[in-house]
TIMAR-822486 format. One record per atom (N, C-alpha, C, O): residue in three letters; atom name; x, y, z. Coordinates in pm, 1 decimal. Each point is the difference from the previous one (the first is absolute). Example, Ala and Ser with C-alpha at 12.3 -4.5 7.8 and 13.67 -1.06 7.14 Angstrom:
BEGIN
type=ALA, atom=N, X=1319.0, Y=-569.0, Z=780.0
type=ALA, atom=CA, X=-89.0, Y=119.0, Z=0.0
type=ALA, atom=C, X=90.0, Y=120.0, Z=0.0
type=ALA, atom=O, X=103.6, Y=-1.9, Z=66.5
type=SER, atom=N, X=-138.6, Y=106.9, Z=-138.5
type=SER, atom=CA, X=82.0, Y=119.0, Z=6.0
type=SER, atom=C, X=-77.0, Y=109.0, Z=73.0
type=SER, atom=O, X=50.9, Y=110.8, Z=16.9
END
This chain:
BEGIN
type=UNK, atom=N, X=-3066.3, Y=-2770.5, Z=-1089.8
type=UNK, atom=CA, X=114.5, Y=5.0, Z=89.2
type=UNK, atom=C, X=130.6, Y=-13.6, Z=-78.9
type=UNK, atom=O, X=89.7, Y=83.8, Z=9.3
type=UNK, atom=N, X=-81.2, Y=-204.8, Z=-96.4
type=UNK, atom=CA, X=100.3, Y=18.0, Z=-92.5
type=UNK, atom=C, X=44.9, Y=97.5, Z=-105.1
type=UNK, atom=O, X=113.8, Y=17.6, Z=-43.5
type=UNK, atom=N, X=-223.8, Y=40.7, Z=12.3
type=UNK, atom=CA, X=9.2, Y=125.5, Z=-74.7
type=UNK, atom=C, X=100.6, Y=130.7, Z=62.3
type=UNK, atom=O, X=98.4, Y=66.9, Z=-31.5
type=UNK, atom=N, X=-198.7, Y=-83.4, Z=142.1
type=UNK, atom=CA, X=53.7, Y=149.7, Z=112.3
type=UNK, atom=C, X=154.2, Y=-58.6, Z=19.6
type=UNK, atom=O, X=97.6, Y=74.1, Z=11.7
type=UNK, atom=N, X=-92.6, Y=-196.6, Z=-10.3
type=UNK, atom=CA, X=143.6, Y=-17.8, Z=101.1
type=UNK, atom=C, X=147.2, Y=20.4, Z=-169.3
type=UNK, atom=O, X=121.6, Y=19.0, Z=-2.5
type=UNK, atom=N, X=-207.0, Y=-33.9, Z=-83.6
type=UNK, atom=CA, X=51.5, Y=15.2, Z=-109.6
type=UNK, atom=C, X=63.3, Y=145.7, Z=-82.0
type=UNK, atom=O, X=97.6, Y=24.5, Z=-70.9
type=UNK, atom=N, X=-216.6, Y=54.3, Z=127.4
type=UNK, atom=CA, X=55.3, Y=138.9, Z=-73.2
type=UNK, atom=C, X=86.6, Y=56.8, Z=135.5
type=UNK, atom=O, X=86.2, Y=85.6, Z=-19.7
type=UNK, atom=N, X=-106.1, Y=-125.2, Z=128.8
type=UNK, atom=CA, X=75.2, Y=31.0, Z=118.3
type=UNK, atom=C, X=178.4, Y=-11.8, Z=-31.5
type=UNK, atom=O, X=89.8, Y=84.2, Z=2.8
type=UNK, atom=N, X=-92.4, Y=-224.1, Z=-31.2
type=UNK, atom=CA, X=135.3, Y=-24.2, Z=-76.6
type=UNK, atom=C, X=11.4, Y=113.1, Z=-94.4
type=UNK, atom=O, X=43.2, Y=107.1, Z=42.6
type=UNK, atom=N, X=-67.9, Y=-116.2, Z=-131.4
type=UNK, atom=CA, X=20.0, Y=73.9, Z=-132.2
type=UNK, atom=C, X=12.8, Y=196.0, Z=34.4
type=UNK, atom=O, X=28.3, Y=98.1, Z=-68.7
type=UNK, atom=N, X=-57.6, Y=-116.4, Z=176.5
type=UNK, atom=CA, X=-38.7, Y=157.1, Z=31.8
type=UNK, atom=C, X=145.6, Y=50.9, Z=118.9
type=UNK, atom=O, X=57.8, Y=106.6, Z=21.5
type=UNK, atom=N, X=-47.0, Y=-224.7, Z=23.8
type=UNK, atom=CA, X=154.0, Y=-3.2, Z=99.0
type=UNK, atom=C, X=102.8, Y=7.3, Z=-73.2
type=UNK, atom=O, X=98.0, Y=74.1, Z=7.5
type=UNK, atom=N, X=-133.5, Y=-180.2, Z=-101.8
type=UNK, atom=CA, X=152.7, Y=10.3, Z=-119.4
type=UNK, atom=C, X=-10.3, Y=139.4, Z=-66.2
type=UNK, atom=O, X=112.0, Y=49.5, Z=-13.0
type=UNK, atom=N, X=-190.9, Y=12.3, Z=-23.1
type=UNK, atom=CA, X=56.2, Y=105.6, Z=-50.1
type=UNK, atom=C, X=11.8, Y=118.6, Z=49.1
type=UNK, atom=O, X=35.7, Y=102.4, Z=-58.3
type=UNK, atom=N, X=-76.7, Y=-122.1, Z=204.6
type=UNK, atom=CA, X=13.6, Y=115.5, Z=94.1
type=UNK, atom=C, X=199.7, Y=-21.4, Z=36.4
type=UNK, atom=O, X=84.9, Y=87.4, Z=17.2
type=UNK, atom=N, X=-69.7, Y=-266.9, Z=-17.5
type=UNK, atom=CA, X=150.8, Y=29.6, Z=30.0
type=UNK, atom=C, X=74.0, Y=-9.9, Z=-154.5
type=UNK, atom=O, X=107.2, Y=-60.0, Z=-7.2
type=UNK, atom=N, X=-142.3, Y=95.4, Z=-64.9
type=UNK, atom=CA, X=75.2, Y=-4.3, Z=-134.0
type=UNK, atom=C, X=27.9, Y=152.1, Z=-18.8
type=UNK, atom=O, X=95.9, Y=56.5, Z=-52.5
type=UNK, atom=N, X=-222.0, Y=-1.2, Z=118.3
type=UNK, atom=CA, X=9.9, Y=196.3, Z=-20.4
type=UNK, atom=C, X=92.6, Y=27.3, Z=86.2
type=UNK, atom=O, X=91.0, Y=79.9, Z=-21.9
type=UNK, atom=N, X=-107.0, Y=-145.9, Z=130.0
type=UNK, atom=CA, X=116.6, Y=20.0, Z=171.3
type=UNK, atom=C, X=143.0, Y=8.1, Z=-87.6
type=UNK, atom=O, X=72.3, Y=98.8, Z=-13.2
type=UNK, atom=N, X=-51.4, Y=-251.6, Z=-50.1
type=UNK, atom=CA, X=157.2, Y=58.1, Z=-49.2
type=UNK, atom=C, X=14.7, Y=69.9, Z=-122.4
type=UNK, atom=O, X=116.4, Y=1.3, Z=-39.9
type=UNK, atom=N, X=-203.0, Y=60.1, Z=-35.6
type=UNK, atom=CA, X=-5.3, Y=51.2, Z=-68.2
type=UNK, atom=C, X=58.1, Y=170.8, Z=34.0
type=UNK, atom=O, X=71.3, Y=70.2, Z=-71.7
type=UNK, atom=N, X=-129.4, Y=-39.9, Z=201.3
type=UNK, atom=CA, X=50.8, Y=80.6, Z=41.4
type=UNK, atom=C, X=76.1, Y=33.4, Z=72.3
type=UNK, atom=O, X=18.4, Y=113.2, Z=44.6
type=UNK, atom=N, X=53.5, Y=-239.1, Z=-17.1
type=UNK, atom=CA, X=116.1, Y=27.2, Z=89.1
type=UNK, atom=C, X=140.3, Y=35.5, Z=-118.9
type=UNK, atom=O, X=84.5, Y=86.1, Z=24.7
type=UNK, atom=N, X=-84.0, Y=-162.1, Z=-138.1
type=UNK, atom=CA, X=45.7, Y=3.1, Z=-74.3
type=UNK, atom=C, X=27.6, Y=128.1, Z=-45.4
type=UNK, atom=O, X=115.5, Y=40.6, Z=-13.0
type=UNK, atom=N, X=-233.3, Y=39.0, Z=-16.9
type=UNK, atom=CA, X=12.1, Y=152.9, Z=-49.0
type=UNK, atom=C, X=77.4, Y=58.4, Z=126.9
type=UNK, atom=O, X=118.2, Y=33.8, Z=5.9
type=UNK, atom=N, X=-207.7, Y=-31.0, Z=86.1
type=UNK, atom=CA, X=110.2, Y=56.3, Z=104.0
type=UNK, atom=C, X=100.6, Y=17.4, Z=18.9
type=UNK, atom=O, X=43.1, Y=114.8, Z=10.9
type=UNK, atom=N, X=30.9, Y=-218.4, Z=0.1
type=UNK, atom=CA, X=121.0, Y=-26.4, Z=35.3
type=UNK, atom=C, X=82.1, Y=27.6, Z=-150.3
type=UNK, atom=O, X=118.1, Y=33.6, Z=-8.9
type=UNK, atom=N, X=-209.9, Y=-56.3, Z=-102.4
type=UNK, atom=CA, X=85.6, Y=90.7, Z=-103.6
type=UNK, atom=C, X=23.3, Y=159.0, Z=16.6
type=UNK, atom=O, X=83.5, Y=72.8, Z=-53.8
type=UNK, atom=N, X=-166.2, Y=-49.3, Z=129.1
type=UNK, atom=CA, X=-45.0, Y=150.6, Z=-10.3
type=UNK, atom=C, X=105.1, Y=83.9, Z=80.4
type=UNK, atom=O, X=54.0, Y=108.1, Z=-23.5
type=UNK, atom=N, X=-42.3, Y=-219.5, Z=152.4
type=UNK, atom=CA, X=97.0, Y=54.6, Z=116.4
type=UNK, atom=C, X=132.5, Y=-34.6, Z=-45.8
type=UNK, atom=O, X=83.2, Y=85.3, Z=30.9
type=UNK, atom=N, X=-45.6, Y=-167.3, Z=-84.1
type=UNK, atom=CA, X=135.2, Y=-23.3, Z=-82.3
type=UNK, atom=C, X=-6.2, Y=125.2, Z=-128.9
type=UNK, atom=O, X=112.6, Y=49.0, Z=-8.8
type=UNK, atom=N, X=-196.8, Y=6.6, Z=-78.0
type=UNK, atom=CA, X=60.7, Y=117.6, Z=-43.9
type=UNK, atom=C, X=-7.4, Y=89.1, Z=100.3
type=UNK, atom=O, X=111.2, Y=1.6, Z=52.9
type=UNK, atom=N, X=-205.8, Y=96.4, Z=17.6
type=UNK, atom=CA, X=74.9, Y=72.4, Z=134.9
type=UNK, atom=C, X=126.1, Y=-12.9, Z=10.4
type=UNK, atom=O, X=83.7, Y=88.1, Z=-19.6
type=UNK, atom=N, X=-68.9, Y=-176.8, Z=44.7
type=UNK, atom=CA, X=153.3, Y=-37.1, Z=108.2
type=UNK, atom=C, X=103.1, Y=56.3, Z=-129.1
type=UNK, atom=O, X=70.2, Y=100.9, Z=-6.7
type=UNK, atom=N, X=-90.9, Y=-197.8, Z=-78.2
type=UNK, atom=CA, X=108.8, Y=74.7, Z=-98.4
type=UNK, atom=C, X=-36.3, Y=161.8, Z=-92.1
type=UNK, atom=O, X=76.4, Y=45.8, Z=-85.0
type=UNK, atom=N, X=-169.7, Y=0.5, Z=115.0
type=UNK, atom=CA, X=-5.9, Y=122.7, Z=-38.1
type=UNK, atom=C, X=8.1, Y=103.8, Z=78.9
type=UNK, atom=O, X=-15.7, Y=106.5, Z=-59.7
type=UNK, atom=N, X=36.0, Y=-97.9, Z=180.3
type=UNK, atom=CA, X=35.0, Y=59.6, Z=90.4
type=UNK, atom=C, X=70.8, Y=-13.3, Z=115.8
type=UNK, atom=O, X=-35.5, Y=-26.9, Z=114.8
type=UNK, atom=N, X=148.8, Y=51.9, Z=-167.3
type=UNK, atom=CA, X=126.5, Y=-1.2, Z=93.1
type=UNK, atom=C, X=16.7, Y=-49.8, Z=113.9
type=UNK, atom=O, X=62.4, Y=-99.1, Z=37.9
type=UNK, atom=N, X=-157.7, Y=218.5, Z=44.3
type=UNK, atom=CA, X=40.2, Y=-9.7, Z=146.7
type=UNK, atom=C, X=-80.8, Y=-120.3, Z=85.4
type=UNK, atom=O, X=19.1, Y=-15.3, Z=120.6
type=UNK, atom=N, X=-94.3, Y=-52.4, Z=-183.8
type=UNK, atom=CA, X=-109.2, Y=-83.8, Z=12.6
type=UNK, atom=C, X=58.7, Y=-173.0, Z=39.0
type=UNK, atom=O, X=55.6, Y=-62.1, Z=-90.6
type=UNK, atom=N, X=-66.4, Y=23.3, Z=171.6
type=UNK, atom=CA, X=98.2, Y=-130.6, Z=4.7
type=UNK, atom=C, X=-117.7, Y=-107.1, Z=-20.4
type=UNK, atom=O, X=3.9, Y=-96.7, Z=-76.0
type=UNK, atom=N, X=-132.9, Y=143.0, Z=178.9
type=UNK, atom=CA, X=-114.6, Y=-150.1, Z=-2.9
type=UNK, atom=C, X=-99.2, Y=131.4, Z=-62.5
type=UNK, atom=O, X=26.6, Y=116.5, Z=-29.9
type=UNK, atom=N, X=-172.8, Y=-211.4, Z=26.3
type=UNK, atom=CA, X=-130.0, Y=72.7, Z=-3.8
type=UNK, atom=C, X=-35.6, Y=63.2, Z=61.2
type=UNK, atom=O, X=-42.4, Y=110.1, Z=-35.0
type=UNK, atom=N, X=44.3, Y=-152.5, Z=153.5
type=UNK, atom=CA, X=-50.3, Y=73.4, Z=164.6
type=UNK, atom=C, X=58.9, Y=96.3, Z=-20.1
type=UNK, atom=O, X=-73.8, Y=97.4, Z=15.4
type=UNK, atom=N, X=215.1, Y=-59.8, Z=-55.2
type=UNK, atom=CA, X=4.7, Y=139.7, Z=60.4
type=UNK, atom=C, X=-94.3, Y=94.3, Z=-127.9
type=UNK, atom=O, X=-96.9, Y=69.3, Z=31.2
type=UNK, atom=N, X=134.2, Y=-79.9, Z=-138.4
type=UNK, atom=CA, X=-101.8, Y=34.1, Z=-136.8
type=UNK, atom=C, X=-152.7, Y=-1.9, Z=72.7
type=UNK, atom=O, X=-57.3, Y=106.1, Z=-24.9
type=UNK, atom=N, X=-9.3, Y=-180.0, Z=92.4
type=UNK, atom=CA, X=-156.9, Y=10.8, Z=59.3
type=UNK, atom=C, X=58.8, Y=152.9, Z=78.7
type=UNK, atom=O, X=-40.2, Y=110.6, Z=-36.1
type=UNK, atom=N, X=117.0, Y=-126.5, Z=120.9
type=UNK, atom=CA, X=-15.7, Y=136.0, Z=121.3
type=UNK, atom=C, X=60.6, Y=138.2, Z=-5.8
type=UNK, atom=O, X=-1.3, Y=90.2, Z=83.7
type=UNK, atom=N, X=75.1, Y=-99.7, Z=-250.7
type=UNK, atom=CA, X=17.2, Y=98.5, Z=-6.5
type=UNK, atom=C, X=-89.1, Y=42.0, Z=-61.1
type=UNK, atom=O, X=-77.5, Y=-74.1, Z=-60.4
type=UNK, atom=N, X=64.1, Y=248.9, Z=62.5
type=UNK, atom=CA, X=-41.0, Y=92.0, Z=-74.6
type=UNK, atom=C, X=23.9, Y=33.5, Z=-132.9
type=UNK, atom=O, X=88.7, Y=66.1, Z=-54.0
type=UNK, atom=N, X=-200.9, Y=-134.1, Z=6.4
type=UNK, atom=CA, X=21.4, Y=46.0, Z=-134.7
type=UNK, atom=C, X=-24.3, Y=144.7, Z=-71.7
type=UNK, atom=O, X=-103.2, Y=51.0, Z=43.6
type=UNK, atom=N, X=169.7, Y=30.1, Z=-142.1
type=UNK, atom=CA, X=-32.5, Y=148.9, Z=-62.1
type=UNK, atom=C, X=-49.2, Y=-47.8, Z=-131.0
type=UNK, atom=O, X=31.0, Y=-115.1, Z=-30.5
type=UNK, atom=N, X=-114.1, Y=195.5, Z=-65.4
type=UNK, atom=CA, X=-79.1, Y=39.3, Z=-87.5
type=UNK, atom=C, X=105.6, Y=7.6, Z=-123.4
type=UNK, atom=O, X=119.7, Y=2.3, Z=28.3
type=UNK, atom=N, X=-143.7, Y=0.0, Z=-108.5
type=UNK, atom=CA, X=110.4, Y=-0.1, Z=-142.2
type=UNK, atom=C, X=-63.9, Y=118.3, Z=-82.5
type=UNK, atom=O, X=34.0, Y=31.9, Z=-113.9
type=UNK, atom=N, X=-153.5, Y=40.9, Z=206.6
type=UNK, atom=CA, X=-78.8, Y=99.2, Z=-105.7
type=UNK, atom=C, X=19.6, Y=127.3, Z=122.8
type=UNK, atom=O, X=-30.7, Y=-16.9, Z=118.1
type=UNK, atom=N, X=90.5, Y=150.7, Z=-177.1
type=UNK, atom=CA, X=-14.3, Y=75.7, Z=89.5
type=UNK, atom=C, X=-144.7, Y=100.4, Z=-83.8
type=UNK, atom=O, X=-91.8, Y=-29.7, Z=-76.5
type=UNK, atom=N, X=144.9, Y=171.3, Z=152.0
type=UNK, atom=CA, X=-116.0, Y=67.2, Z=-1.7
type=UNK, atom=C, X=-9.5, Y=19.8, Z=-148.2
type=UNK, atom=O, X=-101.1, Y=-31.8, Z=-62.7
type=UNK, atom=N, X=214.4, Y=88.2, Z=3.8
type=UNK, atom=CA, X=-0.6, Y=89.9, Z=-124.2
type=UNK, atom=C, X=-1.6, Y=-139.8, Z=-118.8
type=UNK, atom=O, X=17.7, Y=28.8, Z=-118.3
type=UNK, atom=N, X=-38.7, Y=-173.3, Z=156.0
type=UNK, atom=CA, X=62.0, Y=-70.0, Z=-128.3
type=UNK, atom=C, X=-179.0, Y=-20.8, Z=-50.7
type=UNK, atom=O, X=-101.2, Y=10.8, Z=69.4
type=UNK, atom=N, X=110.5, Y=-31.3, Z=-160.5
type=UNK, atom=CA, X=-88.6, Y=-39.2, Z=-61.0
type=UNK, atom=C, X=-60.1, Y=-166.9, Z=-6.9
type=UNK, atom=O, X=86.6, Y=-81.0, Z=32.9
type=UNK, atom=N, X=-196.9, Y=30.7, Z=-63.9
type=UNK, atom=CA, X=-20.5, Y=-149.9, Z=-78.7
type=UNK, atom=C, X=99.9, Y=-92.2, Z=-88.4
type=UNK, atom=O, X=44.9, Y=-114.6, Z=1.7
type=UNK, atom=N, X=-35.7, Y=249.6, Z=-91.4
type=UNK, atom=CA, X=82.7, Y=-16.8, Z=-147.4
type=UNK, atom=C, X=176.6, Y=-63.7, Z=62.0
type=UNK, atom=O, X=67.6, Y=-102.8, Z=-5.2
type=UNK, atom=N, X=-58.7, Y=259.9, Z=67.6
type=UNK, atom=CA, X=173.7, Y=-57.5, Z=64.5
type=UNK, atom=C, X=-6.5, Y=-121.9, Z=108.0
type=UNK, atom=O, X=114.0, Y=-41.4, Z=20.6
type=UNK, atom=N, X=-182.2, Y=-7.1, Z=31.3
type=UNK, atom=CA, X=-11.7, Y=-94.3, Z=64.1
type=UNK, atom=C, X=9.6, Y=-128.9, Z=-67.2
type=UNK, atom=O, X=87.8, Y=-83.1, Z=23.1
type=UNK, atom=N, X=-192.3, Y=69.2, Z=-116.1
type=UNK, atom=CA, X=15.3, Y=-115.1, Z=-90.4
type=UNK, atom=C, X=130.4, Y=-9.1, Z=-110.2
type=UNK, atom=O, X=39.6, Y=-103.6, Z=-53.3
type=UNK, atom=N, X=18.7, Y=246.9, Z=33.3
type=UNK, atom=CA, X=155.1, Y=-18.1, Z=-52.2
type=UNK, atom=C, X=92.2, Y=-49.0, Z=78.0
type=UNK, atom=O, X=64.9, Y=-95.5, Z=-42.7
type=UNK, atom=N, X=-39.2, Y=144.3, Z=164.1
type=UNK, atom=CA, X=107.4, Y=-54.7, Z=106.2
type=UNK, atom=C, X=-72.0, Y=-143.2, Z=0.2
type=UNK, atom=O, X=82.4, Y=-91.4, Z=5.3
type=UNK, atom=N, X=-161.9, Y=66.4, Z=-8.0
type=UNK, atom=CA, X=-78.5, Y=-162.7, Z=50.0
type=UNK, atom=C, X=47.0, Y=-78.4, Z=-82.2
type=UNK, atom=O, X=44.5, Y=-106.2, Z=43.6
type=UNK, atom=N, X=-38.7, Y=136.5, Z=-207.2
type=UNK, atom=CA, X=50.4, Y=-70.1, Z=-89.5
type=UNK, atom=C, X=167.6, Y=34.1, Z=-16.2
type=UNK, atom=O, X=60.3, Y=-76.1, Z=-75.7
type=UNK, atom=N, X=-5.0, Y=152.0, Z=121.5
type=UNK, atom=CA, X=174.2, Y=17.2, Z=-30.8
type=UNK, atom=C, X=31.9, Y=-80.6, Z=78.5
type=UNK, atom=O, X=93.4, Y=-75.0, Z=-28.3
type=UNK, atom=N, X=-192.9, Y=58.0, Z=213.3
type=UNK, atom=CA, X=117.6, Y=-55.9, Z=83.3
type=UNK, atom=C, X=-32.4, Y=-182.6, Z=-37.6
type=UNK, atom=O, X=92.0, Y=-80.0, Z=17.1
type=UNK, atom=N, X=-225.2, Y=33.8, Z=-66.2
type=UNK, atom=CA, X=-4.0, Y=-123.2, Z=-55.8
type=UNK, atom=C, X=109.1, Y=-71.1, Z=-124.4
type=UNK, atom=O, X=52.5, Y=-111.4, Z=-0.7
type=UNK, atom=N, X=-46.0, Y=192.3, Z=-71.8
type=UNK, atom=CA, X=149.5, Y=-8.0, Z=-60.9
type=UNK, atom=C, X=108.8, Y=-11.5, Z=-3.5
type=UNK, atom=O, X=77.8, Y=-49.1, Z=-81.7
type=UNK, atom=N, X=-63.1, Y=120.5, Z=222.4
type=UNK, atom=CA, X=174.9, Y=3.1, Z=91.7
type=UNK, atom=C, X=56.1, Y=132.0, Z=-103.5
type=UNK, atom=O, X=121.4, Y=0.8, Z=-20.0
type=UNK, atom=N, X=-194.5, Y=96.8, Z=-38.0
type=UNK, atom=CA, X=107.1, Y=115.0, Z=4.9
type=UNK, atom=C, X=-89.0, Y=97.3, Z=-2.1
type=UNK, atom=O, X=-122.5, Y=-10.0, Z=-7.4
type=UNK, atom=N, X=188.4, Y=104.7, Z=14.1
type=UNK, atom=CA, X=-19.2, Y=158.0, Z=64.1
type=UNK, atom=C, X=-62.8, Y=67.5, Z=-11.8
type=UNK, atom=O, X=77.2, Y=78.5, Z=55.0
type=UNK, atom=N, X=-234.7, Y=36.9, Z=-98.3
type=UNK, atom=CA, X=-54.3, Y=69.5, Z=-71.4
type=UNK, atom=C, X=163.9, Y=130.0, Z=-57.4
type=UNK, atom=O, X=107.7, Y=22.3, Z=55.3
type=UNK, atom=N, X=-147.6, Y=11.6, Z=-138.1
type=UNK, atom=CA, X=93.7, Y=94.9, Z=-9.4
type=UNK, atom=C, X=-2.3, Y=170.6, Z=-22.4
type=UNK, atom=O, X=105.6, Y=63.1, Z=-4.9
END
């Protein structure tokens, strides 16, 4: 009984240690949103809008992972 009531503990604590673990990311996550896109004031509206694709028909893998790495940088492909 002490055993069970033991890993019970141990199994709560790190179920709520993961809980803020991920609130943390979150709310980092929704704080860049917000500042990377303009029109965006909270999260919620970022959940309900529609998001578009960054890959159209004609781009390739290759150009994808270039724009992926220019816009991580903060400048331009050229």
């Amino acid at each position: 009984m002490t055993v069970t009531l033991g890993l019970s503990g141990v199994f709560l604590f790190f179920l709520l240690v993961t809980g803020c673990i991920l609130k943390i990311v979150r709310d980092r996550l929704c704080d860049s949103v917000i500042q990377t896109v303009k029109n965006i004031t909270r999260c919620e509206e970022a959940q309900n809008k529609p998001w578009t694709s960054p890959i159209n028909e004609n781009s390739s893998m290759g150009e994808f992972l270039l724009l992926a790495d220019h816009s991580s940088s903060g400048s331009a492909p050229a």
